[in-house]
C-alpha positions in Angstrom: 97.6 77.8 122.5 99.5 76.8 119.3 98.2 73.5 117.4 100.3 71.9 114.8 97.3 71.4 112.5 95.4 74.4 111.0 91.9 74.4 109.2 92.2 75.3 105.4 90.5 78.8 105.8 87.4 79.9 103.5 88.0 81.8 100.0 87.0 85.2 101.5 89.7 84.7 103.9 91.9 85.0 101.6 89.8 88.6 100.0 89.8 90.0 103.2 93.5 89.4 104.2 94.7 90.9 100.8 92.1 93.7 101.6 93.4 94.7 104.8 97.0 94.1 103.5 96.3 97.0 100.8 94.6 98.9 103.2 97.5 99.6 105.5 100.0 99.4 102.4 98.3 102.9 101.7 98.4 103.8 105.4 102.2 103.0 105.1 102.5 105.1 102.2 100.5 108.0 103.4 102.8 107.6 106.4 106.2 107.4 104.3 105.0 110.9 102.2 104.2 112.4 105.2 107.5 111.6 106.9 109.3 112.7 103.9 107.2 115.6 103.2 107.0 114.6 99.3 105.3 116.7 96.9 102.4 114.8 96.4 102.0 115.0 100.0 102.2 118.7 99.9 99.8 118.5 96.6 97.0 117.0 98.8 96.6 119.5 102.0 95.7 123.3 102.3 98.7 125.3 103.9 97.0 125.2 107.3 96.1 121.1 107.2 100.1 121.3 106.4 100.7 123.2 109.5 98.4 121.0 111.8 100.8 118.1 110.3 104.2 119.6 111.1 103.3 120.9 114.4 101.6 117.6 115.5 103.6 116.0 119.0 105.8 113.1 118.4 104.1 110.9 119.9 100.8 111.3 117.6 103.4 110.9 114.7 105.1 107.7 116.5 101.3 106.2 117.0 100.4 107.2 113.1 103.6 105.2 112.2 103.1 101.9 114.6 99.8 102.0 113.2 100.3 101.4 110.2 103.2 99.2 110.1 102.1 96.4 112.7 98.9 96.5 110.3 101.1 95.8 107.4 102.9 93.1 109.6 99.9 92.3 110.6 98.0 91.7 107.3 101.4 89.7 106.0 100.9 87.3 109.0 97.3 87.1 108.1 98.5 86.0 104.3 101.5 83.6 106.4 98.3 81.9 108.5 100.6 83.2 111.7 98.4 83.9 115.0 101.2 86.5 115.9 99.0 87.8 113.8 96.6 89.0 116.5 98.5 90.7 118.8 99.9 93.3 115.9 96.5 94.1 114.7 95.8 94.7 118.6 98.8 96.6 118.6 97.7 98.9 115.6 94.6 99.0 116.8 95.8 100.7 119.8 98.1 103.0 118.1 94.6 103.7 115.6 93.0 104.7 119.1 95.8 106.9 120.3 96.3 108.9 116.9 92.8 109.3 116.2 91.9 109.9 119.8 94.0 113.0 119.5 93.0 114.4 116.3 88.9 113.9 117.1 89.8 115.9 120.4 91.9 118.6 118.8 89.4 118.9 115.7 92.4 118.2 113.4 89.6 116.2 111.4 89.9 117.2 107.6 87.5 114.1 106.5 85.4 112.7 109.3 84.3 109.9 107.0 88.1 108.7 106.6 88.4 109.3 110.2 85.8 106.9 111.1 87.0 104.4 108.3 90.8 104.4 109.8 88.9 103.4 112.9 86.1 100.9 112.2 88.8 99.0 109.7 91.2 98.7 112.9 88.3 97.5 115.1 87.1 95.0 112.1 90.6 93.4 111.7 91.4 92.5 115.2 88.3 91.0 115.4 88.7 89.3 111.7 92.2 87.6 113.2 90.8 86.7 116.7 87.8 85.0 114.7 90.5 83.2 112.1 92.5 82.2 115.1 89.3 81.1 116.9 88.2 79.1 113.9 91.6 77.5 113.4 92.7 78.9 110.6 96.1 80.5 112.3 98.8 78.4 113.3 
């Protein structure tokens, strides 16, 4: 359903949209120092979470980085007013799911409080954009 006109969204729209938009710019970047195994990267993890890292399947990795970059995409389209919007944060959403999924059931879990964060932040910005869309203010 795509309407020419678009409601001028609340003030905290705009908050929560720069929010989520600096939240997956550091998921992005966590995923970028990971893929290039920087420094800081290697600074932050014992020598066995290091291991648990390298040895993780490809497709974890591949979920870890559409994760985080429909979520950037996402957040941009949020900032844009695009209802495209939606379907990336459903996207990362899923990818959230499938990466997490897989380190809960491995007990890869170095900080259960991130863990849960990573989560409940994917679940709240799907439902953030389908509300926005809902309440017009997507086009």
């Amino acid at each position: 359903m795509s309407n020419s006109t678009t409601i001028k969204p609340p003030f905290w729209f705009w908050i929560i949209s720069v929010i989520a938009l600096v939240w997956n710019g550091m998921g992005v970047n966590a995923y970028l120092q990971q893929a290039y195994n920087t420094e800081s990267y290697r600074a932050m993890y014992s020598k066995e979470q290091l291991e648990i890292a390298a040895n993780m399947p490809v497709w974890v990795t591949a979920a870890f980085a559409i994760a985080v970059f429909s979520g950037a995409l996402a957040s941009i389209g949020l900032l844009l007013r695009k209802s495209w919007s939606v379907k990336l944060w459903i996207l990362s959403l899923i990818a959230v799911i499938i990466q997490m999924g897989y380190i809960l059931i491995n007990n890869y879990v170095s900080s259960m409080v991130m863990t849960l964060m990573i989560i409940l932040f994917a679940f709240l910005f799907v439902w953030f954009a389908r509300k926005s869309k809902a309440k017009g203010w997507l086009s």
